[in-house]
C-alpha positions in Angstrom: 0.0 0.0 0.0 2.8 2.3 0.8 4.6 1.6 -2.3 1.1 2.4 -4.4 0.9 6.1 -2.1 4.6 6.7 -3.2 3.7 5.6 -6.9 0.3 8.0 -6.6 2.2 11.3 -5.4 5.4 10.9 -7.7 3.1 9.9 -11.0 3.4 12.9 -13.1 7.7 13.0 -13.1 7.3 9.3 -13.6 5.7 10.1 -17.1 8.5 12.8 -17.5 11.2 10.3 -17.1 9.1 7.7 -19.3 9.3 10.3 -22.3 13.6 10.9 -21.1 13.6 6.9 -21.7 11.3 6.7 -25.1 13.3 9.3 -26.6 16.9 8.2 -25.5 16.0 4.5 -26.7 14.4 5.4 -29.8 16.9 8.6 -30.9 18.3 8.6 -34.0 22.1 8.5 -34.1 24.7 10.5 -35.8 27.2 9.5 -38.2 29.8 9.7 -35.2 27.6 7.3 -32.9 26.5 9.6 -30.9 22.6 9.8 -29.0 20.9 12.7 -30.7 17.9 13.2 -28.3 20.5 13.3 -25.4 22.9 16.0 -27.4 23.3 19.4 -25.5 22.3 21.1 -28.7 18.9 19.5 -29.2 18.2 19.8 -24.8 18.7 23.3 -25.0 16.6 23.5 -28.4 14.0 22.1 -26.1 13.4 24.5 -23.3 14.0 27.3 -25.9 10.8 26.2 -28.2 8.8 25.7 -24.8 9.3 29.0 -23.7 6.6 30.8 -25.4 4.0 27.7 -23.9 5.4 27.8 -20.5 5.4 31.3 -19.7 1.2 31.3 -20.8 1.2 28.0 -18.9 2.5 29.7 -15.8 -0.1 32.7 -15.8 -2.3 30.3 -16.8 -1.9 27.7 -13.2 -2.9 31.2 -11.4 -6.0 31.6 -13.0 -6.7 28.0 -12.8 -6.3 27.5 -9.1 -8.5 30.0 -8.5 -11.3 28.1 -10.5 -11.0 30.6 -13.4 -9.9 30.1 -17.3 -8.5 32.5 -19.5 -9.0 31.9 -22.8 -7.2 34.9 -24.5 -4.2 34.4 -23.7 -3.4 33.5 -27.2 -4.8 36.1 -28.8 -2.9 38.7 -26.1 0.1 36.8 -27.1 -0.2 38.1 -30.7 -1.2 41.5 -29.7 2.5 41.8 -27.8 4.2 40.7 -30.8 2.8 43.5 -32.3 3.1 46.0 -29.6 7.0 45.1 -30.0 7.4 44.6 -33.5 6.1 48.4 -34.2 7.9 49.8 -31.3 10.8 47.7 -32.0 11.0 49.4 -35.9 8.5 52.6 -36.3 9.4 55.7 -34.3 7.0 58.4 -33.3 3.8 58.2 -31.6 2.2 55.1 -33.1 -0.7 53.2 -31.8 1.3 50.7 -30.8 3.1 53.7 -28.3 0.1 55.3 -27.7 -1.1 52.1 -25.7 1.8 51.3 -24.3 3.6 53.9 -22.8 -0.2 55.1 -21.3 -0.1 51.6 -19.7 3.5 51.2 -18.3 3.3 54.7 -16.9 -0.3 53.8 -15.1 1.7 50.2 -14.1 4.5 52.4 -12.5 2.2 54.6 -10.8 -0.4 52.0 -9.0 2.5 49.7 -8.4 4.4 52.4 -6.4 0.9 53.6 -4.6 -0.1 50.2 -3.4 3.4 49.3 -2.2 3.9 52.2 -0.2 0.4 51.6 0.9 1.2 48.5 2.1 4.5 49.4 4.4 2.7 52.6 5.8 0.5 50.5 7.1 2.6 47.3 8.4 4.7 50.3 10.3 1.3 51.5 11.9 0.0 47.9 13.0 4.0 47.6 14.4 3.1 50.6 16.7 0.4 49.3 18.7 1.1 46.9 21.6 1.7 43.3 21.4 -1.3 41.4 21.6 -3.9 44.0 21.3 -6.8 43.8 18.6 -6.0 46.4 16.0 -8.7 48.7 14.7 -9.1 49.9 11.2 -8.1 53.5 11.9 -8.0 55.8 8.6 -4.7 57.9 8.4 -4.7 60.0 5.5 -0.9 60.9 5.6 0.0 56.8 5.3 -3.2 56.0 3.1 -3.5 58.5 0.8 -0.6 61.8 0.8 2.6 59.7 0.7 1.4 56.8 -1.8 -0.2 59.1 -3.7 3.3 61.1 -4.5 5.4 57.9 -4.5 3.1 56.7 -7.5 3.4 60.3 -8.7 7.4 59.8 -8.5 7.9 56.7 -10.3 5.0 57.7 -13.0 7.2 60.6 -13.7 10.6 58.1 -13.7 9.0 55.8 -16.4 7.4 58.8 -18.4 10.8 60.4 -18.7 12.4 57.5 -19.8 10.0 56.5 -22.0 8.8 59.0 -24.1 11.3 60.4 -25.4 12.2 56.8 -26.7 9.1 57.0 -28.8 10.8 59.5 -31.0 13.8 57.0 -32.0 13.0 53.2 -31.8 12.6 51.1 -28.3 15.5 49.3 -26.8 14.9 45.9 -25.5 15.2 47.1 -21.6 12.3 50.0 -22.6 10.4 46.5 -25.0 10.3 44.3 -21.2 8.9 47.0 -19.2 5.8 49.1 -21.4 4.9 45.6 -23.5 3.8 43.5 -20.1 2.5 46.1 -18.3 -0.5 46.5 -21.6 -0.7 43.0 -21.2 -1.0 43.6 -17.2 -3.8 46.3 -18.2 -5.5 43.8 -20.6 -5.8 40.8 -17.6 -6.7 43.2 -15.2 -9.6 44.5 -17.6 -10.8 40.7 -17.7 -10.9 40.3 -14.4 -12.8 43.5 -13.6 -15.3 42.6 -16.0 -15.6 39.1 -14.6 -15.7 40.3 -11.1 -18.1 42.7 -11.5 -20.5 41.3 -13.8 -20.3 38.2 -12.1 -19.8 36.3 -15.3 -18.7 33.4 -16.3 -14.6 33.3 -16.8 -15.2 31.3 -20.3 -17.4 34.0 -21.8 -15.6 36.8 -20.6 -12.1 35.5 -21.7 -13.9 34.1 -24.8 -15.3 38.0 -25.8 -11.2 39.2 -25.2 -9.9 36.7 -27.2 -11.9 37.9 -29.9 -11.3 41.3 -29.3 -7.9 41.2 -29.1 -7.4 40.0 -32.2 -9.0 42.1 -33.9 -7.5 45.1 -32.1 -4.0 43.5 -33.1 -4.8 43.3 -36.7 -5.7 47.2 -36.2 -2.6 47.6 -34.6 -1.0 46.4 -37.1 -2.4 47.8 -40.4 -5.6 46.5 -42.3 -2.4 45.3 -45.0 -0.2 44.0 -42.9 -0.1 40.6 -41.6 3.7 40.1 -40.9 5.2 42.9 -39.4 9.1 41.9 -39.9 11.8 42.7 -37.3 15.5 42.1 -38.4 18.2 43.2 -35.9 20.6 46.0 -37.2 18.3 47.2 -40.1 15.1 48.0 -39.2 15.4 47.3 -35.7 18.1 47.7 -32.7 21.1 45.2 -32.3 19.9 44.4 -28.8 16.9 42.4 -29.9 19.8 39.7 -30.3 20.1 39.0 -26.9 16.9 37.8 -26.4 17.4 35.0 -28.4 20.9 34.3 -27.7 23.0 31.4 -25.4 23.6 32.8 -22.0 27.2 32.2 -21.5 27.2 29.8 -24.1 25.3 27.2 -21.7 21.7 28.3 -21.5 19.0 30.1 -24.2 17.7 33.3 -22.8 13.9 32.6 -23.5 14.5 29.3 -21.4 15.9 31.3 -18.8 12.9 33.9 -18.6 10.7 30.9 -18.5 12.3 29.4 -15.6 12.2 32.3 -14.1 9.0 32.9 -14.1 8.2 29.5 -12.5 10.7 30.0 -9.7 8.8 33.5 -8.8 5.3 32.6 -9.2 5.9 29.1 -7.1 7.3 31.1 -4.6 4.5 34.1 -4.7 1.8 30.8 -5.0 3.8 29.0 -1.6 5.3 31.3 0.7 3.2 34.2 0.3 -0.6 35.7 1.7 -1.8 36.4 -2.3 -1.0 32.6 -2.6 -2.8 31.3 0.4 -5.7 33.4 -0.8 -5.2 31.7 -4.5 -5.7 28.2 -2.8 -8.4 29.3 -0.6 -10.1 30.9 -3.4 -10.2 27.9 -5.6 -11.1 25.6 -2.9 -14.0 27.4 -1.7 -15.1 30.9 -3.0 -17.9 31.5 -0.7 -16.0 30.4 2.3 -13.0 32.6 1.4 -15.4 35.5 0.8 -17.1 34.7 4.5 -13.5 34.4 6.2 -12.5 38.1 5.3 -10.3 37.4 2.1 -10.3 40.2 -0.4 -11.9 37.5 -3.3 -12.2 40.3 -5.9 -9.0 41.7 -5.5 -7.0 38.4 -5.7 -9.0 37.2 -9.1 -8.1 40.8 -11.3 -4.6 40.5 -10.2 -4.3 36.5 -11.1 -5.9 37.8 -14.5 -3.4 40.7 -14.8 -1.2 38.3 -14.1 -1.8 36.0 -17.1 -1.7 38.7 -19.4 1.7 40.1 -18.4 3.0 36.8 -19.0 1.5 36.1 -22.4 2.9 39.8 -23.7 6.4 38.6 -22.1 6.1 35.6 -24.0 5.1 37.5 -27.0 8.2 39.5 -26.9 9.9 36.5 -26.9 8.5 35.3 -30.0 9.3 38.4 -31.9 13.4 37.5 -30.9 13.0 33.8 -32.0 10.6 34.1 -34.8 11.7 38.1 -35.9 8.6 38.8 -36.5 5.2 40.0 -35.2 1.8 38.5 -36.6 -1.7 39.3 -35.5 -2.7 35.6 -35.0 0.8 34.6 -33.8 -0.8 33.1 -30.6 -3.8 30.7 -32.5 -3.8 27.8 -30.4 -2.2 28.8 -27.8 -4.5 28.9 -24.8 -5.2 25.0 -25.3 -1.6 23.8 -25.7 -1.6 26.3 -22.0 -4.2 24.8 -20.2 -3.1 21.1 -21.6 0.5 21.7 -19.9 -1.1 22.8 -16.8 -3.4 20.0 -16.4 -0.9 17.4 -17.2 1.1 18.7 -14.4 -1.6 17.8 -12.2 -3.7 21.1 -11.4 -7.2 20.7 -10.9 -9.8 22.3 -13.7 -12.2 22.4 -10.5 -9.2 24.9 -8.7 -7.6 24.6 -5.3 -4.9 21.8 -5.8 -2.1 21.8 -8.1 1.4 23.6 -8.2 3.9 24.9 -10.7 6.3 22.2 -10.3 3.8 20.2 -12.0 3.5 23.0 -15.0 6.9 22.7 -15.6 6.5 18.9 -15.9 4.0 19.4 -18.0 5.4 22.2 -20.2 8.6 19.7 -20.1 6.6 16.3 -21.4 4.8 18.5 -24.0 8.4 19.9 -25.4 9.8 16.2 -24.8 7.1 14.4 -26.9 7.1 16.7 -29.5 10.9 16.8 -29.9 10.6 13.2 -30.3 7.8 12.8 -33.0 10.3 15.7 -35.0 13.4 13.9 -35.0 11.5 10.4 -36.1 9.8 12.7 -38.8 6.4 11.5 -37.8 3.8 13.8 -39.7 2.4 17.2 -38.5 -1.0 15.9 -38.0 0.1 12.2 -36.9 1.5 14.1 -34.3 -1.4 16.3 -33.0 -3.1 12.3 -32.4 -0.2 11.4 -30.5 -0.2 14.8 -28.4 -4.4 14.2 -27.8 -3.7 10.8 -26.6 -1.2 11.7 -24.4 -3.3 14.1 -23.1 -5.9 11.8 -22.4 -4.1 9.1 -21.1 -2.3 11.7 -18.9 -5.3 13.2 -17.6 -6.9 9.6 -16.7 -3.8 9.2 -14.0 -3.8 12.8 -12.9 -7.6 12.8 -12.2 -7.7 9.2 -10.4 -5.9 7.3 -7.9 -3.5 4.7 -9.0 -5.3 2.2 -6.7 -8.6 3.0 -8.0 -7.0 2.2 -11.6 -6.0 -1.0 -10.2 -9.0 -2.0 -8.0 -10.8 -3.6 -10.9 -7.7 -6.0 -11.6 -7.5 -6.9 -7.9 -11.1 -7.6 -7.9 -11.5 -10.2 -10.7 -8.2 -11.8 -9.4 -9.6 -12.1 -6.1 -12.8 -13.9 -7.8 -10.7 -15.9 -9.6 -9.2 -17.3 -6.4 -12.6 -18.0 -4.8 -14.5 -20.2 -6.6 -17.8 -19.6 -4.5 -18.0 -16.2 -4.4 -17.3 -16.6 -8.5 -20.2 -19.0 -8.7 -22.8 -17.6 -6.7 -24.6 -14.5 -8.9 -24.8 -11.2 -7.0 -28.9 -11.9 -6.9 -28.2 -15.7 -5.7 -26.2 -14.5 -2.6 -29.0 -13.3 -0.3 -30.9 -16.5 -1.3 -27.5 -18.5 -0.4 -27.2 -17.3 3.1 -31.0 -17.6 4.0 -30.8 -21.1 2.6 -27.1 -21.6 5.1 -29.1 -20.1 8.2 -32.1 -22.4 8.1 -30.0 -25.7 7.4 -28.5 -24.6 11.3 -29.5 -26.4 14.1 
């Protein structure tokens, strides 16, 4: 039984190291002998065509713990590889800088505002004694005066540092700040709509995806549906990096991936916001009852998924040097596949980002796999479904309950009488055994 718990927990990386094992006994082998699957080159190949998926993915376990779905994501994917590839190559006020310098500056100023919110009042709860109930006690110095003019101060920073970029072309550091924060804007509009229409997540997510695309294939130009980006001609030199080896040993989009899962597991583990994430998805209406601020926790998990997928859009335009209005077709399901494979919960409340990673991993693993075997494109979309399925099967029930049936007709097997005897014969059986007694 013990053995069958371990087998239960530890399920999902033994499917990981199944696919390691497929693909290193079934590589194909170079003209020097050597394992292609298992060559640093092709490892590294991996995690830098999951990159795009996994960021998504991550955003994507925040929304899904809390019992929510985002379906936009791919469609706000494609609308940040336009956002940079006009920034990237057009100077002046375009609309592509007209929505996101707006947004980055409005990012700057309620980020400031709510963190300094926050300290001013930790240092007043500090000031009371030990031990004594605290009362809600409106200061507006600490509430209002000093975060208002800290978001004031840093609005003013990113304004000055952005605009007059807008006159030239935008640098890469200027591309990662004002591209996710209009993605930030974007979630956060999702969830506002959702919280306070008290709609479903599928329709609202559903009426953005739409939406954003066609406000990307604005962006872009009615004629346009490749917007090209090539570094040194019509774009920075810098735009490079992004896309480059990281001392040689590891690819820069795998490294903002990664990233992005080490932060979010530790904001979803070891922080309040991810104790209300759980506690949301578990129960709504008992985390509303117990004081958590449900409302608030939901538009940030949104805004979170939509920072992501504009990240991750950046990071196609670097690999791809391009931007497309339907760049991100698809995306949302190959997103919520990799997070479910890792073992979070469509219902919410259970799951964790180790498990997206897994997930992300066996995804880039399988289809790494099929490529080097040359299986066909759309052979391959059967194997991914079946995966899926077969994946989901485990994730969704216990190993013992997938084994009870076997244990069953092997115990029947072994006794003959209970095999005999029909399940409407048994009651008849025992009446018959009781009377025959003395």
């Amino acid at each position: 039984m013990t053995v069958l718990r371990l087998l239960s927990r530890t399920k999902l990386y033994w499917g990981l190291l199944v696919i390691l094992l497929i693909g290193i006994a079934f590589s194909p082998v170079s003209g020097s002998g050597r394992n292609i699957f298992l060559s640093y080159g092709n490892l590294t190949d991996v995690l830098r065509q999951v990159s795009i998926t996994g960021l998504v993915a991550v955003g994507m376990t925040v929304v899904i713990l809390i019992a929510g779905i985002d379906l936009s994501v791919g469609s706000v994917m494609a609308f940040g590889t336009v956002l940079s590839a006009t920034l990237l190559t057009q100077a002046g006020w375009t609309s592509s800088a007209g929505v996101a310098v707006p947004a980055a500056i409005l990012v700057a100023f309620a980020a400031a505002f709510l963190l300094a919110r926050f300290l001013g009042r930790g240092l007043r709860h500090r000031e009371g004694p030990v031990g004594a109930r605290r009362q809600a006690v409106r200061d507006p110095l600490r509430d209002g005066w000093i975060p208002g003019a800290a978001g004031l101060a840093l609005a003013a920073l990113v304004a000055l540092w952005l605009v007059p970029q807008v006159g030239t072309k935008f640098g890469v550091p200027a591309l990662l700040v004002a591209v996710p924060c209009a993605g930030l804007m974007v979630g956060a509009v999702s969830g506002a709509i959702i919280v306070a229409g008290r709609l479903q997540p599928f329709i609202v997510t559903l009426a953005m995806m739409v939406g954003m695309l066609g406000l990307s294939r604005l962006t872009a130009g009615q004629d346009s549906a490749v917007l090209p980006v090539y570094a040194g001609t019509n774009a920075t030199e810098d735009i490079e990096l992004l896309r480059s080896m990281l001392w040689g040993v590891l690819p820069v989009p795998g490294l903002f991936f990664l990233a992005a899962v080490a932060i979010f597991a530790v904001l979803l583990r070891l922080t309040v916001f991810g104790r209300y994430v759980y506690a949301i998805g578990g129960n709504e209406e008992a985390a509303r009852l117990s004081g958590i601020p449900v409302d608030r926790v939901k538009i940030a998990a949104y805004a979170f998924s939509g920072m992501l997928a504009t990240l991750a859009g950046i990071l196609y335009v670097a690999q791809y040097r391009q931007g497309k209005p339907d760049a991100g077709a698809g995306l949302e399901l190959d997103a919520i596949a990799a997070v479910v494979i890792g073992g979070t919960s469509l219902m919410g409340g259970r799951g964790a980002l180790a498990g997206t990673l897994v997930g992300v991993l066996i995804f880039g693993l399988l289809s790494n796999i099929l490529q080097l075997h040359n299986i066909n494109s759309n052979l391959q979309l059967v194997f991914k479904g079946a995966i899926i399925v077969v994946t989901v099967l485990l994730q969704e029930r216990n190993l013992a309950d997938l084994l009870a049936p076997f244990r069953t007709a092997r115990a029947a097997r072994r006794d003959p009488v209970a095999r005999s005897e029909a399940p409407g014969q048994q009651g008849s059986s025992l009446i018959h055994r009781e009377g025959t007694q003395p």
